[in-house]
Residue frames relative to the residue before (quaternion, step in Angstrom):
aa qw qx qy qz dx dy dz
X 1.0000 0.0000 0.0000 0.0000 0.00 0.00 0.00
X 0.4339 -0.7083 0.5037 0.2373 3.63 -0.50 1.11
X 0.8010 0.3908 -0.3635 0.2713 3.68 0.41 -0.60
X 0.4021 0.7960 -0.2506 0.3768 3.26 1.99 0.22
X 0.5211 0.5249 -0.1970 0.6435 3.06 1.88 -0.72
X 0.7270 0.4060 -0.4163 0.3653 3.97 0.30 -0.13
X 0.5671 0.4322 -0.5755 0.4004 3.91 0.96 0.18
X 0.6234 0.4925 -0.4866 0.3635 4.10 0.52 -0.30
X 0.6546 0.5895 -0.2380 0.4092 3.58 0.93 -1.09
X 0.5534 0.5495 -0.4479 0.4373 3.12 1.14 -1.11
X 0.7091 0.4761 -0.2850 0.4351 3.59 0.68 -2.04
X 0.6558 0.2389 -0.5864 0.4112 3.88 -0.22 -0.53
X 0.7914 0.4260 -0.3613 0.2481 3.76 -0.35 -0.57
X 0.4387 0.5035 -0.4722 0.5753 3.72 1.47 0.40
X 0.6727 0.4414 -0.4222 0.4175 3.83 0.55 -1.11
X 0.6422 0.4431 -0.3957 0.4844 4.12 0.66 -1.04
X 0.4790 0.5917 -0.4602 0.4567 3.62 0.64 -0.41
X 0.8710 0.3245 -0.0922 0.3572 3.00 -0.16 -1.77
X 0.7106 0.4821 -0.3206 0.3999 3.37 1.15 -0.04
X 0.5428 0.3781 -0.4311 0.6137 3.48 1.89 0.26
X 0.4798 0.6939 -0.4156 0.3399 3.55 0.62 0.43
X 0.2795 0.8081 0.0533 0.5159 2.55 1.10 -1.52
X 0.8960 0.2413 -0.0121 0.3726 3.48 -0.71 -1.44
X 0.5624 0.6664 -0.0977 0.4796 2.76 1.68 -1.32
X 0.8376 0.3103 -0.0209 0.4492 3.14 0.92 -1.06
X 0.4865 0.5900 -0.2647 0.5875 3.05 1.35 0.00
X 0.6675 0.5393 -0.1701 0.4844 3.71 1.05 -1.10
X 0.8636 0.2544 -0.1353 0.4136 3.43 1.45 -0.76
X 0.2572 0.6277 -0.5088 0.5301 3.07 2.16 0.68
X 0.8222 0.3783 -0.2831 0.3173 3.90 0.23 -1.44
X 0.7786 0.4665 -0.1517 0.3913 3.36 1.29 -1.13
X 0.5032 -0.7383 0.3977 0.2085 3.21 1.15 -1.26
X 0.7016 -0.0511 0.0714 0.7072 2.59 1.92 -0.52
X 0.6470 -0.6069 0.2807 0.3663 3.11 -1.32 1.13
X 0.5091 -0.6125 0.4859 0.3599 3.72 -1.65 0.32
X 0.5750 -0.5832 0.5114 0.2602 3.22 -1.19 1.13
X 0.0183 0.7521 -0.6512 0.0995 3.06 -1.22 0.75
X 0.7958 0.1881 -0.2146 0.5340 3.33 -0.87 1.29
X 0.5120 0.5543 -0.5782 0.3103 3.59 0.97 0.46
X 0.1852 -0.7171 0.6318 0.2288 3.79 -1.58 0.67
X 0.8759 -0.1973 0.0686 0.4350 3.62 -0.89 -0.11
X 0.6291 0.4662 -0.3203 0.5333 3.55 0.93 -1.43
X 0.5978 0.4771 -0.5379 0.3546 4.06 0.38 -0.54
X 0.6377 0.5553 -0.2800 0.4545 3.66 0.90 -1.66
X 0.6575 0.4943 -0.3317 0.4619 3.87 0.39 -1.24
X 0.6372 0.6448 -0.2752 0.3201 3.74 1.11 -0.88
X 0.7031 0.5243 -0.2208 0.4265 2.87 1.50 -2.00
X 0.7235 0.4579 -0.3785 0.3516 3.64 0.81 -0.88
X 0.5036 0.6860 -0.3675 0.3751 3.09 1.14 -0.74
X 0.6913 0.3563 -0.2701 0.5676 3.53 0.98 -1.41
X 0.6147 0.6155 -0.3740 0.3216 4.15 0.43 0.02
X 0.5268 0.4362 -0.2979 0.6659 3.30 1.87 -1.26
X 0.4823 0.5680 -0.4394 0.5016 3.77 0.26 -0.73
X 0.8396 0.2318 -0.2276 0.4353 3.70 -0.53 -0.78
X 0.6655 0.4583 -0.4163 0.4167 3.72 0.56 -0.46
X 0.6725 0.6434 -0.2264 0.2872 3.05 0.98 -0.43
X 0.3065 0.7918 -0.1207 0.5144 2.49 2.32 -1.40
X 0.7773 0.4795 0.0056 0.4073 3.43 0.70 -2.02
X 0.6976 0.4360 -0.3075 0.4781 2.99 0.75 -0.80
X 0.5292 0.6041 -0.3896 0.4507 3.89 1.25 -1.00
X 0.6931 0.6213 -0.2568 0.2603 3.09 0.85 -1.67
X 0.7581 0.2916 -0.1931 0.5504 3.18 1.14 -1.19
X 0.5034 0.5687 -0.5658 0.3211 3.83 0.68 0.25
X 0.4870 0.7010 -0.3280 0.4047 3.45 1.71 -0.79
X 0.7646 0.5068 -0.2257 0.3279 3.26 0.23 -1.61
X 0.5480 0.6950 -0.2026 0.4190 3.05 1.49 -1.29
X 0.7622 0.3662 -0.1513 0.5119 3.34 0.85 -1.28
X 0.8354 -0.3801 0.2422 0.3146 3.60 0.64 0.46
X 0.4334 0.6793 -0.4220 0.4155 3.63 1.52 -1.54
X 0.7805 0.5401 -0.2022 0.2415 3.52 0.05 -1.45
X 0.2192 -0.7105 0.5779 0.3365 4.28 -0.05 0.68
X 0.2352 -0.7804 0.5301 0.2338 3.69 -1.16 0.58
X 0.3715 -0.7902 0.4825 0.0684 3.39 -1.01 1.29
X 0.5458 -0.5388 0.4516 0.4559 3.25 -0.76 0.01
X 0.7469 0.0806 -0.3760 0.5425 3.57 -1.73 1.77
X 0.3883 0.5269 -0.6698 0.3507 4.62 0.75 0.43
X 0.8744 -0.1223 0.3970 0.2506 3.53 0.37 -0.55
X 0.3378 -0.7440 0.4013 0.4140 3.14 -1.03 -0.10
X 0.5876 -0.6311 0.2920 0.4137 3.32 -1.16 1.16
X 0.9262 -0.2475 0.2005 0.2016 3.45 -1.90 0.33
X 0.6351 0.4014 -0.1098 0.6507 3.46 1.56 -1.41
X 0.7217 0.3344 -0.3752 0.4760 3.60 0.15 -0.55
X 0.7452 0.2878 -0.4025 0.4470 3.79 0.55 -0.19
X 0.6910 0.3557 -0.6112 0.1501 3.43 0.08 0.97
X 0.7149 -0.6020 0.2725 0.2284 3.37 -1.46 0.67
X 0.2884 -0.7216 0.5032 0.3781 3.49 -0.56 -0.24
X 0.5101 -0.6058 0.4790 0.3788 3.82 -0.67 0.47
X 0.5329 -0.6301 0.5000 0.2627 3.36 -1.28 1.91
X 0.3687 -0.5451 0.6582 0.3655 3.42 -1.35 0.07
X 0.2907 -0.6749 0.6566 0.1701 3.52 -1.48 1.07
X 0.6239 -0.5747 0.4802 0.2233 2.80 -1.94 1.50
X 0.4601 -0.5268 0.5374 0.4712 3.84 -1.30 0.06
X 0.8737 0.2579 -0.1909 0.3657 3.34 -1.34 0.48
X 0.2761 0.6630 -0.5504 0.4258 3.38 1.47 0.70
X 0.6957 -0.4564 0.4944 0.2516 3.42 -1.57 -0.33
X 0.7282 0.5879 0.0286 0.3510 2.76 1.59 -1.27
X 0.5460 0.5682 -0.2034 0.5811 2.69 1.94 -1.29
X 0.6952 0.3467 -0.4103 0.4776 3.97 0.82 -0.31
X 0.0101 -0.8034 0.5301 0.2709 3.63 -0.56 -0.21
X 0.5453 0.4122 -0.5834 0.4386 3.56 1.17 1.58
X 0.4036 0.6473 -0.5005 0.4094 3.01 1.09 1.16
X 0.8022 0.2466 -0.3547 0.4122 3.28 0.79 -0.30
C-alpha cells in the first residue's frame, strides 16, 4: 500500500528539517545573525577592513569628546573640573624627584 510509506518519510524529512533548524537557531542565539555562507577572501579581507574602519571611527570619536567638542549630559561622567588631578607629590630618591636626572 503506497500510503503506508508516508508516516516514515514524513519522519526522516521532519528530523532533516528539524535538524537544519535547529542549526539555524542555535547560530542566531550566539551570533545574532545568520552564518555567512559563500564568502571567499575579498568578503573576509572586507570584513576586517570594515572593523579597523570602525574602531577607528571610535577611537576619533572619543579623542573628540575628550577634548570638549562633546555637550555633557547627565551619567557622561564627571564634569571637566572634578576630573582634574592635582600633581602627586614625588618620593625622595625617585628619578623624578631630580629633574637633572632626566
Amino acid at each position: 500500500m503506497p500510503y503506508e510509506s508516508f508516516p516514515p518519510f514524513a519522519i526522516i524529512v521532519g528530523a532533516i528539517t528539524a535538524m537544519g533548524g535547529v542549526h539555524y537557531a542555535v547560530q542566531m542565539l550566539y551570533e545574532g545573525k545568520p552564518k555567512p555562507v559563500g564568502q571567499d577572501n575579498f568578503d573576509r579581507l572586507m570584513k576586517y577592513r570594515d572593523e579597523r574602519v570602525r574602531a577607528e571611527a571610535k577611537r576619533e570619536a572619543g579623542v573628540v569628546m575628550r577634548g570638549g567638542a562633546k555637550k555633557r549630559g547627565r551619567g557622561d561622567g564627571p564634569s571637566p573640573e572634578r576630573s582634574r588631578r592635582r600633581p602627586r607629590a614625588r618620593r625622595e630618591g625617585s628619578p623624578a624627584a631630580d629633574p637633572r636626572a632626566l
